[in-house]
SEDO-275302 format. One record per residue (C-alpha): residue in three letters; residue number from 1; x, y, z. Coordinates in steps of 0.1 Angstrom, whole numbers. Example, Ala and Ser with C-alpha at 12.3 -4.5 7.8 and 13.67 -1.06 7.14 Angstrom:
<atoms>
+---------+-----+-------+-------+-------+
| residuo | num |     u |     v |     w |
+---------+-----+-------+-------+-------+
|     Ala |   1 |   123 |   -45 |    78 |
|     Ser |   2 |   137 |   -11 |    71 |
+---------+-----+-------+-------+-------+
</atoms>
This chain:
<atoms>
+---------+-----+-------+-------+-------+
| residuo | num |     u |     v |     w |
+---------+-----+-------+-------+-------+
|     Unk |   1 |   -83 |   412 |    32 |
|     Unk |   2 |   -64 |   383 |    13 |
|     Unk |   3 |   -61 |   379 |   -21 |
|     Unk |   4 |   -67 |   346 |   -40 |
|     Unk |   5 |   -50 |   335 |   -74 |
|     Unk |   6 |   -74 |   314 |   -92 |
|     Unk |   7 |   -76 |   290 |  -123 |
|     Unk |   8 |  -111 |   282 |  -139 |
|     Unk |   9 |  -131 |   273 |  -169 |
|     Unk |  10 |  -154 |   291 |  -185 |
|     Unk |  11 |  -184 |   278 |  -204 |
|     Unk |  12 |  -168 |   272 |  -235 |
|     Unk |  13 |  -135 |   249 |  -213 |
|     Unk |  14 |  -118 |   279 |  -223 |
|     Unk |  15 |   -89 |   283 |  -198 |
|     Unk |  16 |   -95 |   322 |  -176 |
|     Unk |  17 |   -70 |   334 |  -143 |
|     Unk |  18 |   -70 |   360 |  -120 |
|     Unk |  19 |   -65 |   372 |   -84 |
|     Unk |  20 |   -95 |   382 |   -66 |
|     Unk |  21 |  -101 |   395 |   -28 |
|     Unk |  22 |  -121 |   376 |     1 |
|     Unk |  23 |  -121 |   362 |    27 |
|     Unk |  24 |  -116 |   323 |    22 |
|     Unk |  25 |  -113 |   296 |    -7 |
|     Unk |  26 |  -150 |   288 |     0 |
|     Unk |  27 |  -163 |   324 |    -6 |
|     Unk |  28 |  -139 |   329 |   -39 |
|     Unk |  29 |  -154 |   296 |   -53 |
|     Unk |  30 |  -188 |   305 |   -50 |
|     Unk |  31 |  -182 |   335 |   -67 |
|     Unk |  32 |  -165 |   322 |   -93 |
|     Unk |  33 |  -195 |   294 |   -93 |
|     Unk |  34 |  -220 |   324 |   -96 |
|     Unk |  35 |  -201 |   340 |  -125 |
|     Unk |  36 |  -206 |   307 |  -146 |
|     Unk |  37 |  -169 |   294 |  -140 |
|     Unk |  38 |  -158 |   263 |  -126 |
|     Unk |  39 |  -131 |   264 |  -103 |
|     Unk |  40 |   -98 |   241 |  -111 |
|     Unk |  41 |   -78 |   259 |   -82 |
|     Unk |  42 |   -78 |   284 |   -56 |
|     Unk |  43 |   -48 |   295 |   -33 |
|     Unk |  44 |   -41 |   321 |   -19 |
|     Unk |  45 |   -12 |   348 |   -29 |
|     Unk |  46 |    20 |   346 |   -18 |
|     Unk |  47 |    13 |   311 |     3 |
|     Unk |  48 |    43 |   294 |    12 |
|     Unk |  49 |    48 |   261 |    -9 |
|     Unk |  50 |    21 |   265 |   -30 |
|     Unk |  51 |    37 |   277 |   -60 |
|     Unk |  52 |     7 |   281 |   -84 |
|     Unk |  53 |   -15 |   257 |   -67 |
|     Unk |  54 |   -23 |   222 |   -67 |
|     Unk |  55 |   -56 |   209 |   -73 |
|     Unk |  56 |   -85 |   224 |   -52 |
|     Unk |  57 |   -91 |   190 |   -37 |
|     Unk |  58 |   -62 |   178 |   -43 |
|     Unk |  59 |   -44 |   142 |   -46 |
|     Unk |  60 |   -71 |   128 |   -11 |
|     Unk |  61 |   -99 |   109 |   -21 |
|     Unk |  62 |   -81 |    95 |   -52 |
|     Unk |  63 |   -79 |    56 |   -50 |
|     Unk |  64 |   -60 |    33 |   -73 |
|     Unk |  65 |   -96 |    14 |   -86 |
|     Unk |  66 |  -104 |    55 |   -92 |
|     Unk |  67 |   -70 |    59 |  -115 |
|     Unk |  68 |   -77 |    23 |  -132 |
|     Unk |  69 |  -115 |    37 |  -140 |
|     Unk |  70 |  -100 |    68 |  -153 |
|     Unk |  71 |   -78 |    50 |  -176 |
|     Unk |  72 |  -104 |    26 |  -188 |
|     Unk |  73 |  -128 |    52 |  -197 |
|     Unk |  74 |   -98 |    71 |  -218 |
|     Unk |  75 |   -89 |    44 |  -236 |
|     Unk |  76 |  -125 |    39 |  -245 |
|     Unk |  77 |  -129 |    70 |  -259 |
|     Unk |  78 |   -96 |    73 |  -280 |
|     Unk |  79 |  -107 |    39 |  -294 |
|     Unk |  80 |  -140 |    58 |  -301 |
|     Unk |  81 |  -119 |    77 |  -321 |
|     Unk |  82 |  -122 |   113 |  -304 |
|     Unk |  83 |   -91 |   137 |  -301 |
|     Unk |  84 |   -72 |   138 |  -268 |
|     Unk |  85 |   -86 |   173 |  -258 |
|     Unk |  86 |  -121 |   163 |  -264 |
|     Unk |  87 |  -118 |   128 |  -243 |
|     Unk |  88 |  -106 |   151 |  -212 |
|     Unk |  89 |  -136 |   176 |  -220 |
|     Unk |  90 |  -158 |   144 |  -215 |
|     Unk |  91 |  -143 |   131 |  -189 |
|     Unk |  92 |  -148 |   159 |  -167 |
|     Unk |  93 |  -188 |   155 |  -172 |
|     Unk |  94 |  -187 |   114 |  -165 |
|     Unk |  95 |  -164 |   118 |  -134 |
|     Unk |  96 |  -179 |   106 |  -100 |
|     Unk |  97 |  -148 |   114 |   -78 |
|     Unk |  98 |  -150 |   151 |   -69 |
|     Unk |  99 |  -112 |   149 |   -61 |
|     Unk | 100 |  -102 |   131 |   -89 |
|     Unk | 101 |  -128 |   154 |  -113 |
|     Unk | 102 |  -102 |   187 |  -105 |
|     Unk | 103 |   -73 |   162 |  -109 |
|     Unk | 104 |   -88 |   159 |  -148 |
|     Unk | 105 |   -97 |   191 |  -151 |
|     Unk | 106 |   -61 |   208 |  -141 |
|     Unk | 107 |   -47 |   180 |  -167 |
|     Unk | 108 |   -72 |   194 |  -194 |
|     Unk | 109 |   -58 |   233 |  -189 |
|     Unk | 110 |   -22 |   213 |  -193 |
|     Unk | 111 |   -31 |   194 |  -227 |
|     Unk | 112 |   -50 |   224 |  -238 |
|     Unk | 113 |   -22 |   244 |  -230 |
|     Unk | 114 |     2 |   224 |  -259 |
|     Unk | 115 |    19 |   204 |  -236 |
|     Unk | 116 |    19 |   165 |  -234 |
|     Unk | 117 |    -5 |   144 |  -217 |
|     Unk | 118 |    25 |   125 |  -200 |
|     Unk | 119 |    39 |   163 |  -190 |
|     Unk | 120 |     1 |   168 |  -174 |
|     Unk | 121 |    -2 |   139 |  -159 |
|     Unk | 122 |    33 |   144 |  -144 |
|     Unk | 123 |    18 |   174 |  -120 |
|     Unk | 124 |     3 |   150 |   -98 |
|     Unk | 125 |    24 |   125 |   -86 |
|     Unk | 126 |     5 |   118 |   -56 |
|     Unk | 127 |   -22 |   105 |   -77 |
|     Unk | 128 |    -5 |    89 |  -111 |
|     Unk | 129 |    30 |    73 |  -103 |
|     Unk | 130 |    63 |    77 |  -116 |
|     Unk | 131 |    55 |    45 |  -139 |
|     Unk | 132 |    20 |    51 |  -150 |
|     Unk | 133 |    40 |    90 |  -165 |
|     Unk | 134 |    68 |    72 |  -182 |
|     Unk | 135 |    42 |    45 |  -198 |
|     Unk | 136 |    21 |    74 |  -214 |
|     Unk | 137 |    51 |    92 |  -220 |
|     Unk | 138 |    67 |    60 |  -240 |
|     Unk | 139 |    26 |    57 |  -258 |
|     Unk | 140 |    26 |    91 |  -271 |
|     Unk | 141 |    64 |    89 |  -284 |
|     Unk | 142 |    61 |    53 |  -298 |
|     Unk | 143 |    23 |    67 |  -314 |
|     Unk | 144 |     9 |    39 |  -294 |
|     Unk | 145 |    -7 |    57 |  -265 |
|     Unk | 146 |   -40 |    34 |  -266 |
|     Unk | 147 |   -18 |     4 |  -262 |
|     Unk | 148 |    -1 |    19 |  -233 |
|     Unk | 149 |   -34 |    26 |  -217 |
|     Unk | 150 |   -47 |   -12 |  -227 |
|     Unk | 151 |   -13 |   -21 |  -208 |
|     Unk | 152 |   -19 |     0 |  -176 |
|     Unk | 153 |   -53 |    -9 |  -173 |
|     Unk | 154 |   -39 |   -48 |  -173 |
|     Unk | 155 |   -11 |   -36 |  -146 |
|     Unk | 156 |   -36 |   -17 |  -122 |
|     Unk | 157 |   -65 |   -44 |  -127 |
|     Unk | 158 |   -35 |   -72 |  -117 |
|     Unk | 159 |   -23 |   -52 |   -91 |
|     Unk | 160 |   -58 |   -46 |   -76 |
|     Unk | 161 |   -67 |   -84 |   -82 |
|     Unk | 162 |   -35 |   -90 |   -57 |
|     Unk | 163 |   -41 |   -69 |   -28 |
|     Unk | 164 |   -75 |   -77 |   -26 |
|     Unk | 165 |   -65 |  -109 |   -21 |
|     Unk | 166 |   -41 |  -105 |     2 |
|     Unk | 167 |   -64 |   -83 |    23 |
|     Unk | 168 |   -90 |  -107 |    22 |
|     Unk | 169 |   -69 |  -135 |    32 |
|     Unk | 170 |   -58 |  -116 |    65 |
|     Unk | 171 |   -91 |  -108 |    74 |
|     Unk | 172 |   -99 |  -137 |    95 |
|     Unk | 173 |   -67 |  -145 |   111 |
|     Unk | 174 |   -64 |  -108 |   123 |
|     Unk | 175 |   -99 |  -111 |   138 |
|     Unk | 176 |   -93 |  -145 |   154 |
|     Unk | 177 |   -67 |  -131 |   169 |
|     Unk | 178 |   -76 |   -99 |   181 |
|     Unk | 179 |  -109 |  -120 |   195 |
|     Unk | 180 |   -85 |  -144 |   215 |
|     Unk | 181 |   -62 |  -119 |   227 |
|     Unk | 182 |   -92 |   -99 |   239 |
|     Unk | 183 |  -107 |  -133 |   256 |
|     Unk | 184 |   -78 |  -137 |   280 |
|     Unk | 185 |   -74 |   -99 |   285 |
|     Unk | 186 |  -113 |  -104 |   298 |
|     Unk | 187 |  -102 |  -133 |   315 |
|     Unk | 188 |   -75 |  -125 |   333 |
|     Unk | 189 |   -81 |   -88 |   342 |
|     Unk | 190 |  -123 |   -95 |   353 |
|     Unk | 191 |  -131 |  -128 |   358 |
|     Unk | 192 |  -100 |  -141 |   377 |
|     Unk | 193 |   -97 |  -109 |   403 |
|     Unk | 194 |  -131 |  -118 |   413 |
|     Unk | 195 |  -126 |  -153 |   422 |
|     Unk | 196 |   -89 |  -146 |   437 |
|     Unk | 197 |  -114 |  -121 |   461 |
|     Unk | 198 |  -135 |  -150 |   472 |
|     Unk | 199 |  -113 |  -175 |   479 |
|     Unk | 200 |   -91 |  -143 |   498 |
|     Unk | 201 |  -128 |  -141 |   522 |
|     Unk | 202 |  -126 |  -185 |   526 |
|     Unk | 203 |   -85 |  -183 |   534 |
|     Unk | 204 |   -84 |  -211 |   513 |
|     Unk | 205 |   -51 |  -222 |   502 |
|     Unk | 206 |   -52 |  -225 |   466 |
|     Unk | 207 |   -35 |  -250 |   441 |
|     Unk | 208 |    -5 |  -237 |   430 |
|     Unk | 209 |   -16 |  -228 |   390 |
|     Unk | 210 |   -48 |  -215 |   405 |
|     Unk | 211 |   -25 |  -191 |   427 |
|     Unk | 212 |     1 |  -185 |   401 |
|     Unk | 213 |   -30 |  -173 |   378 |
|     Unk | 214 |   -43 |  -152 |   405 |
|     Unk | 215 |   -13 |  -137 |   413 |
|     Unk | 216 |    -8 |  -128 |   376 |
|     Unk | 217 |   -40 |  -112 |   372 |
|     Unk | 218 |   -35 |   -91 |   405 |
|     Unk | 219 |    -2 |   -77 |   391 |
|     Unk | 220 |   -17 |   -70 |   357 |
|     Unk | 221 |   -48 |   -53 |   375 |
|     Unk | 222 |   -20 |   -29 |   398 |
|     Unk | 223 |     5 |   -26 |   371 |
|     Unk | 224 |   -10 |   -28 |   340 |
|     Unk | 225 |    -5 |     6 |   330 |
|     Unk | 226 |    30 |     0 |   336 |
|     Unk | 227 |    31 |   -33 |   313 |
|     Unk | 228 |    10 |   -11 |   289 |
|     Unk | 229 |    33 |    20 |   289 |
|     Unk | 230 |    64 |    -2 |   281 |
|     Unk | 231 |    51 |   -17 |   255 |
|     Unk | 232 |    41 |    13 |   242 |
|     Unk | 233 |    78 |    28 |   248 |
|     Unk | 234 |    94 |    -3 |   234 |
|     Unk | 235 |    77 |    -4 |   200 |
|     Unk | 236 |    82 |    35 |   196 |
|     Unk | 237 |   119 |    26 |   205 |
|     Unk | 238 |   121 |    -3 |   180 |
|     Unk | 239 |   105 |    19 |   153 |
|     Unk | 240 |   128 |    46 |   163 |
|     Unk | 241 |   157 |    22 |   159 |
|     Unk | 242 |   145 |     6 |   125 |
|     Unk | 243 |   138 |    45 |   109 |
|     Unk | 244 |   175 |    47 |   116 |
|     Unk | 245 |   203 |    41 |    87 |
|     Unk | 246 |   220 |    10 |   108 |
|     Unk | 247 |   183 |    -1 |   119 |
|     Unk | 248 |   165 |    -1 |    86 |
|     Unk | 249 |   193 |   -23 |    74 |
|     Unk | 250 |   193 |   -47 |   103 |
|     Unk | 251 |   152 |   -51 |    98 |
|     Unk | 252 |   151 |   -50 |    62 |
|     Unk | 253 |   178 |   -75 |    60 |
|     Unk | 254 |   164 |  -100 |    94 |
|     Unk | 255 |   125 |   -98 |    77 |
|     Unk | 256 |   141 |  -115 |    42 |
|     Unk | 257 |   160 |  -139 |    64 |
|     Unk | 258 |   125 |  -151 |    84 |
|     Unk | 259 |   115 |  -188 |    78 |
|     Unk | 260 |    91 |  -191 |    52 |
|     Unk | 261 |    77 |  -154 |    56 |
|     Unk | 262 |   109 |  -142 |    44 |
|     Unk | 263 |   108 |  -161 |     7 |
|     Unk | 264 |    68 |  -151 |     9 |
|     Unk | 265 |    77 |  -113 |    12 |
|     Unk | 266 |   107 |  -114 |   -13 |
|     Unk | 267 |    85 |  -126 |   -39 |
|     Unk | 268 |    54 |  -105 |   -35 |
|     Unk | 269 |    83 |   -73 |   -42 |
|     Unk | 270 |    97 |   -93 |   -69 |
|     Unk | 271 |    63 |   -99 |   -82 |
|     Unk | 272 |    57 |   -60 |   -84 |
|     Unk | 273 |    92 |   -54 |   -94 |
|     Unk | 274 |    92 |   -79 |  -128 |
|     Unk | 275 |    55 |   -69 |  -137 |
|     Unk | 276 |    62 |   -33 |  -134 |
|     Unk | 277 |   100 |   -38 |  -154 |
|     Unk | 278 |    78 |   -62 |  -185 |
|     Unk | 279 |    52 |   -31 |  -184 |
|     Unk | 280 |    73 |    -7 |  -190 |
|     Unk | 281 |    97 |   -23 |  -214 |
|     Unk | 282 |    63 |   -38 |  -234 |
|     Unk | 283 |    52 |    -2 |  -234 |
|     Unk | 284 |    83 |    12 |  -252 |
|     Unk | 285 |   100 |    27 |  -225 |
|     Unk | 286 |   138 |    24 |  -221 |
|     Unk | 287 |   154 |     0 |  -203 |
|     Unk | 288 |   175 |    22 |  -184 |
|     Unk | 289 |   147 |    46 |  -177 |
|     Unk | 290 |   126 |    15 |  -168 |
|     Unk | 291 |   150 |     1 |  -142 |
|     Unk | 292 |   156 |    39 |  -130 |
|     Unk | 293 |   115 |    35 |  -124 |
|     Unk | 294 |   116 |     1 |  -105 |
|     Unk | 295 |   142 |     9 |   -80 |
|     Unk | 296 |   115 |    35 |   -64 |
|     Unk | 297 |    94 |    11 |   -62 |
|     Unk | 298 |   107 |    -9 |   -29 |
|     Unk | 299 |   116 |     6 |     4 |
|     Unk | 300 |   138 |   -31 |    11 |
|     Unk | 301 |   173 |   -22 |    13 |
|     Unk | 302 |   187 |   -50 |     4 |
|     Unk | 303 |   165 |   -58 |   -29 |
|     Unk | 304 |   169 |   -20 |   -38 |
|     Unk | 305 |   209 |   -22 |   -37 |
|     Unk | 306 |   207 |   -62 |   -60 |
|     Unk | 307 |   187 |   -34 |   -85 |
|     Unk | 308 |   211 |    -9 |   -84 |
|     Unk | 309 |   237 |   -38 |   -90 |
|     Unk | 310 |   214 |   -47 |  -121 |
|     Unk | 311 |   215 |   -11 |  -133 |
|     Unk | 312 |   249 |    -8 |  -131 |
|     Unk | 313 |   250 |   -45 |  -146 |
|     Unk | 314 |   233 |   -32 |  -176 |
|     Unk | 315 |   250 |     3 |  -178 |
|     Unk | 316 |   279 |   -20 |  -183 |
|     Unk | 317 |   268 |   -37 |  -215 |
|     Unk | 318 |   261 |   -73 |  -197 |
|     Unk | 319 |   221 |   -72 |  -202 |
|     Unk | 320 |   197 |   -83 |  -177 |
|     Unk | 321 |   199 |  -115 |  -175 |
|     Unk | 322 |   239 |  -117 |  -169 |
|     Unk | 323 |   233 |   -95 |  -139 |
|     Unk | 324 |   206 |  -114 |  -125 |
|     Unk | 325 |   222 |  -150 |  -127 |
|     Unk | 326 |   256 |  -141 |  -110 |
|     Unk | 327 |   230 |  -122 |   -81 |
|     Unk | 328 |   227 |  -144 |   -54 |
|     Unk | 329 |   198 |  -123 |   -41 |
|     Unk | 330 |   175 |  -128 |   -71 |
|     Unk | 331 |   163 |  -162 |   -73 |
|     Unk | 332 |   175 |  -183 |   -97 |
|     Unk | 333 |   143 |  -186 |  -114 |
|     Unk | 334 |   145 |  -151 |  -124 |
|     Unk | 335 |   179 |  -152 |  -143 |
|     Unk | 336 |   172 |  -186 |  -163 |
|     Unk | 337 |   140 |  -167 |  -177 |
|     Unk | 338 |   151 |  -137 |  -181 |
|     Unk | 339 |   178 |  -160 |  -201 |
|     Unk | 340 |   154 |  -169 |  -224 |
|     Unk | 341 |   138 |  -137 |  -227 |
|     Unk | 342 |   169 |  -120 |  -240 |
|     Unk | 343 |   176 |  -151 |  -262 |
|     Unk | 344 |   144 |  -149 |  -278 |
|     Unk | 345 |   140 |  -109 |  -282 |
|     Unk | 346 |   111 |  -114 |  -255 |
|     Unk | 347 |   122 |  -103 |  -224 |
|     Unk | 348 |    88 |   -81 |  -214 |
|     Unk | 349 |    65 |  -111 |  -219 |
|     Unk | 350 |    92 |  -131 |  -195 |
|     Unk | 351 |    91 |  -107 |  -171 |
|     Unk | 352 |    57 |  -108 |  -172 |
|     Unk | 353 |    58 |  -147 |  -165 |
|     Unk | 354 |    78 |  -142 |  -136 |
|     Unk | 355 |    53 |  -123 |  -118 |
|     Unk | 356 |    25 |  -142 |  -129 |
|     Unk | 357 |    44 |  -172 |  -115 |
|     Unk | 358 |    54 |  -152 |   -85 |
|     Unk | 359 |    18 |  -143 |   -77 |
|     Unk | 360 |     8 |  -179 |   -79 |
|     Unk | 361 |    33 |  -189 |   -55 |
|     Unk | 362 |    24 |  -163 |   -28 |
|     Unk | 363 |   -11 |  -171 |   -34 |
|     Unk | 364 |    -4 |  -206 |   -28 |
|     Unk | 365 |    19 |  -197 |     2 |
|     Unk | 366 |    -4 |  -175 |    16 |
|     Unk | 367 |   -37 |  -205 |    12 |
|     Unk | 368 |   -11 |  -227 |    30 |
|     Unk | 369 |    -4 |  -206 |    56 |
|     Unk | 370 |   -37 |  -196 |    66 |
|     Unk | 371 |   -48 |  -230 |    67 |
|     Unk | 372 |   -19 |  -238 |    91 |
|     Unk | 373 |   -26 |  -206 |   112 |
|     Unk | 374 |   -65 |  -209 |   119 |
|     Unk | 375 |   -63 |  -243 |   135 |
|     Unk | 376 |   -34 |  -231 |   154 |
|     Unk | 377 |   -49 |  -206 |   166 |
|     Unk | 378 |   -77 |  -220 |   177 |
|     Unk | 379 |   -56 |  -248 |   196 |
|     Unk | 380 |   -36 |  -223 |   211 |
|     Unk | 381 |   -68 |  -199 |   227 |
|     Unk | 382 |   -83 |  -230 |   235 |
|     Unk | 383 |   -56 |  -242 |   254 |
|     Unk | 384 |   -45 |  -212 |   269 |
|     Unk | 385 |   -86 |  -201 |   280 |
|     Unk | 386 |   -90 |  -241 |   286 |
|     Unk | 387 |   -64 |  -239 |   312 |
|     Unk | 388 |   -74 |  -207 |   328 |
|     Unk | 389 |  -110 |  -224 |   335 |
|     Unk | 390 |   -96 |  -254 |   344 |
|     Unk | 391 |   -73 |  -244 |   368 |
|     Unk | 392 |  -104 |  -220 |   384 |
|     Unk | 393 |  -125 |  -251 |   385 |
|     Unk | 394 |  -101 |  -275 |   401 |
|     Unk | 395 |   -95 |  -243 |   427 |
|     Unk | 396 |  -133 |  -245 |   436 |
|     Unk | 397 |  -137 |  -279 |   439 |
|     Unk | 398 |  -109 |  -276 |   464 |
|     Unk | 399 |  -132 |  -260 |   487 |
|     Unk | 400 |  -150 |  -297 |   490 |
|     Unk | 401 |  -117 |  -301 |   513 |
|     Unk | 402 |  -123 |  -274 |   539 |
|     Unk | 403 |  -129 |  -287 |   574 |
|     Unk | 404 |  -172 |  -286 |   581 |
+---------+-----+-------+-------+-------+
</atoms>
């Protein structure tokens, strides 16, 4: 039979371990339920990669609104004026999110332990980030941990604000098109074969966009699986090709250079970028260490390489704004107020700016665009489906012509 190591708290939150024999995680749980404890983990002995366990749940089922609630309902308790250890305690009764409830209470065992919240936080990465650890890490040092929370509540709320616009936004346009696409897929594959049958029975010779529409639905109807397959094969290729060094750099580097989208997508990155680099240097945290932070935070290659040129920029001893100016990646907006920033001793509140202005932009962008795209689109379907019916109408009139 297997043995389990398990973690667990007992009544009291006092912290109890042990290794017990059964057959699965499920049974050792509810007999560690039965015997008053409350699981934190269970795994079993001598698993591979499992170390001393993650968190029964684990990191799945954790959303970022769930990690900003979290923090909101921290900070309102240290500004209550309870200890650390007692806030966690609490936490762990007011705590919806099954997942995010063992997250808490394997950070409890960890602050009850002696070490740092920062330290316990640190254990999951999956569910609090590399900059959400260094900002409470940079709180508890500076003895301003509630004003790091109050400043990672702002971040995650901003953040949240964003991408539910930008989701909404999308929303129609992808349905428009999916509906239009689907439309003349109906079209072309059912109505047309059917008509292209009939006037097959008449031997009627057909105007030539009638034919040429027949024809094309006939081929997609016999070979459409063969269309359908290449597609298939040619965006696994492309992805294949873009995964690779060469590729990622060729794509990275062509999606920055699109008209318009390009400038769009280079400042929603910036936009994280600058708010997460103000954050972190508002909250304390070095500026080395802070640019360390931002330069996980894009998968671009080109724009991770200009932040590697301002880390090496600043390792040098020629600040952040220097760097940035003599960039010719980073906007010039960016270097005059980051200028300004170092000038006046308020380079985290400029950085902010910058983002805030950045969000604005693609907000702006992104109105524009839509508004461009939806009556686009509509022309285009309608054209497209306009023809298609046209050209069927004019082929049945047609018949008017044949010989009584």
């Amino acid at each position: 039979m297997p043995q389990f190591k398990y973690r667990a708290l007992d009544a009291r939150g006092k912290a109890v371990s042990g290794v017990v024999e059964d057959i699965d995680v499920a049974n050792v749980t509810k007999m560690l339920q039965a015997n008053g404890l409350t699981p934190v983990t269970v795994v079993e002995k001598g698993a591979a990669g499992l170390g001393s366990g993650g968190p029964l749940f684990g990191p799945r089922g954790v959303s970022l609104r769930d990690v900003l609630e979290l923090t909101e309902q921290l900070n309102a308790l240290l500004k209550a004026g309870l200890p650390l250890d007692r806030s966690l305690k609490i936490l762990l009764g007011t705590l919806e999110n099954q997942a995010l409830l063992e997250v808490v209470r394997g950070i409890y065992l960890e602050v009850e332990k002696g070490h740092s919240l920062a330290d316990a936080f640190a254990q999951y990465p999956k569910v609090f980030p590399r900059v959400y650890v260094n900002m409470i890490r940079a709180g508890e040092e500076g003895g301003i941990l509630q004003v790091a929370l109050g400043r990672l509540i702002d971040f995650y709320e901003r953040s949240l604000e964003f991408r539910s616009f930008l989701v909404s936004s999308s929303i129609y346009p992808i349905l428009l098109f999916v509906f239009g696409i689907g439309a003349l897929v109906a079209l072309t594959v059912v109505v047309i074969p059917k008509f292209g049958a009939m006037f097959a029975e008449m031997g009627q010779e057909l105007p030539f966009a009638a034919a040429l529409l027949i024809g094309a639905s006939n081929f997609l109807v016999a070979y459409g699986w063969l269309l359908f397959l290449g597609i298939v094969l040619g965006i696994w290729g492309f992805r294949a090709y873009i995964r690779s060094p060469g590729g990622q750099v060729w794509w990275h580097t062509l999606v920055l250079r699109l008209p318009v989208l390009g400038k769009l997508l280079l400042k929603i990155q910036l936009s994280r970028l600058t708010r997460t680099l103000g954050t972190l240097l508002a909250s304390g945290v070095p500026i080395l260490t802070s640019i360390g932070i931002v330069q996980g935070l894009t998968d671009n290659i080109p724009l991770k390489r200009a932040v590697e040129r301002l880390h090496q920029g600043i390792k040098d001893g020629k600040g952040v704004a220097q760097p940035l100016r003599n960039d010719p990646f980073f906007p010039p907006l960016l270097g005059h107020l980051a200028t300004v920033g170092e000038e006046t001793g308020s380079l985290d509140k400029m950085l902010l700016k910058v983002a805030d202005q950045y969000d604005i932009e693609v907000q702006k962008a992104t109105k524009k665009f839509i508004a461009l795209f939806e009556p686009v689109m509509i022309v285009l379907m309608g054209v497209l489906i306009g023809g298609i019916v046209i050209s069927m109408m004019v082929a049945i009139f047609s018949i008017n012509d044949l010989p009584m």
